[in-house]
C-alpha positions as CSV (number, residue, x, y, z in Angstrom):
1,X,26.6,27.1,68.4
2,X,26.8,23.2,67.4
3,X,28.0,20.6,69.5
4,X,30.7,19.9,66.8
5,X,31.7,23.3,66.8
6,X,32.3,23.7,70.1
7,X,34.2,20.2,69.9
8,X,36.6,21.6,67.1
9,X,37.0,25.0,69.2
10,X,37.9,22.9,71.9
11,X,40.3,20.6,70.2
12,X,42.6,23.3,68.2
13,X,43.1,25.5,71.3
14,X,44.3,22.8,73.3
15,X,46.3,22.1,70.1
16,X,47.8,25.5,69.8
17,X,48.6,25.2,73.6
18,X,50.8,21.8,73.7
19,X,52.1,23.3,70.3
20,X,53.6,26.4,71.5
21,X,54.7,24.4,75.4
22,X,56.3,22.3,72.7
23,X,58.1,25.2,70.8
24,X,59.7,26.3,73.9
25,X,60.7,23.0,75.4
26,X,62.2,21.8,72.4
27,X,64.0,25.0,70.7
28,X,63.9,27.0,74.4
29,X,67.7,26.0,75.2
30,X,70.5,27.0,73.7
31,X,72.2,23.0,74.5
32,X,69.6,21.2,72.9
33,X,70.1,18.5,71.1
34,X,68.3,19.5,67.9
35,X,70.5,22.1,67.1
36,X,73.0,19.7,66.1
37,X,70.6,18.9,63.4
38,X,70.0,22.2,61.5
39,X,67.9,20.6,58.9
40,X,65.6,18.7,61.2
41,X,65.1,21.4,63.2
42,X,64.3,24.3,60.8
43,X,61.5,21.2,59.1
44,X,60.0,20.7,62.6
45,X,59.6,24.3,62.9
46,X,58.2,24.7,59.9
47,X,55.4,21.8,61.1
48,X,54.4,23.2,64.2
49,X,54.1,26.9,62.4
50,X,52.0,25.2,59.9
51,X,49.8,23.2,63.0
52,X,49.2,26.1,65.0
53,X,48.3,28.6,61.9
54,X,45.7,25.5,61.0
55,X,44.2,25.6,64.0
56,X,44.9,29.1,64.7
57,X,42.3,29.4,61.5
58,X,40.0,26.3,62.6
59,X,39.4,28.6,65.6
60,X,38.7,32.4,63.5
61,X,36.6,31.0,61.5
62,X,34.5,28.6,63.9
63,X,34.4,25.6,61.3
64,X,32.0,23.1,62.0
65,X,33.6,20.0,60.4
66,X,32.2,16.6,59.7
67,X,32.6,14.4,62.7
68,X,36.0,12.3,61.5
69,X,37.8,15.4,61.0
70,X,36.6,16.0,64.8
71,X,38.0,13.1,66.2
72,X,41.3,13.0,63.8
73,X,41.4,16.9,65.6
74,X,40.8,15.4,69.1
75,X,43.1,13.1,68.8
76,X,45.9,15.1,67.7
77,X,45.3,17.4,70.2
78,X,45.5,14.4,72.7
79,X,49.0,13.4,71.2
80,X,50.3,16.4,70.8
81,X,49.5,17.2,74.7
82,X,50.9,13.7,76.0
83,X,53.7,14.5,74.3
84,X,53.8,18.0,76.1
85,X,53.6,16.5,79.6
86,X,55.8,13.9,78.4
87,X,58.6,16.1,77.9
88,X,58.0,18.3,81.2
89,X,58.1,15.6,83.3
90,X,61.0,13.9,81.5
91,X,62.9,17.3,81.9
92,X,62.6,17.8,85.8
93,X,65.5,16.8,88.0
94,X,65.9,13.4,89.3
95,X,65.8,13.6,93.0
96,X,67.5,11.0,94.8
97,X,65.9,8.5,97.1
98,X,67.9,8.6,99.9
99,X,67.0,10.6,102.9
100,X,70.0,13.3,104.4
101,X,70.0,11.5,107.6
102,X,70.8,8.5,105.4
103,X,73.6,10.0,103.4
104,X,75.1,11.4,106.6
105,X,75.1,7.5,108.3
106,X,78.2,5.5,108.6
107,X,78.1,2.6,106.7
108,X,76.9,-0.8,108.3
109,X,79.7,-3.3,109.2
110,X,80.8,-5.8,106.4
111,X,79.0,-9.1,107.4
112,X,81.3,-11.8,108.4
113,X,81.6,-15.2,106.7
114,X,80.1,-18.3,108.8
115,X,82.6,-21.1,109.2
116,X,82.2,-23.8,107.2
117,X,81.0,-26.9,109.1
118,X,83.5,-29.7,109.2
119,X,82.1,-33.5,109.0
């Protein structure tokens, strides 16, 4: 098997992957924001269907393509996975930064005012 080959399998499976992770992020909850878009949403479906049944093929077939459409697939594959982790990370719970001894403590004394020195 060529280097390329390998390369292009390589690049549409990790496609496919941050594809689908994107699928179910994205359309997985009932609140989300894009169903307030109908029209949007039902094209961005239609996208991703369309990406994953490209590379779905790219990887039956085993094309070997020239080298540019290897790096255009390696990059997209990159994007499309930042954008993956992107959106995980965004959607986990902010934790907050103060300990539970700290939320428990009373609250330090106001700070009085000095005295303003008379001349």
């Amino acid at each position: 098997m060529h280097i390329n080959t390998l390369l292009n399998l390589a690049a549409n499976s990790l496609l496919i992957c941050s594809s689908v992770h994107l699928l179910f992020r994205i359309f997985g909850k009932q609140d989300s924001r894009v169903w307030k878009h109908p029209v949007k949403a039902m094209l961005y479906k239609a996208v991703m269907a369309i990406t994953i049944c490209g590379a779905a093929a790219n990887i039956i077939t085993l094309s070997t393509p020239s080298w540019s459409e290897i790096l255009l697939n390696l990059g997209a594959s990159g994007n499309w996975l930042f954008l993956s982790f992107y959106l995980y990370e965004d959607s986990k719970p902010v934790q907050s930064t103060t300990s539970a001894h700290q939320a428990k403590a009373k609250p330090a004394a106001t700070p009085r005012r000095r005295k303003k020195a008379t001349a």
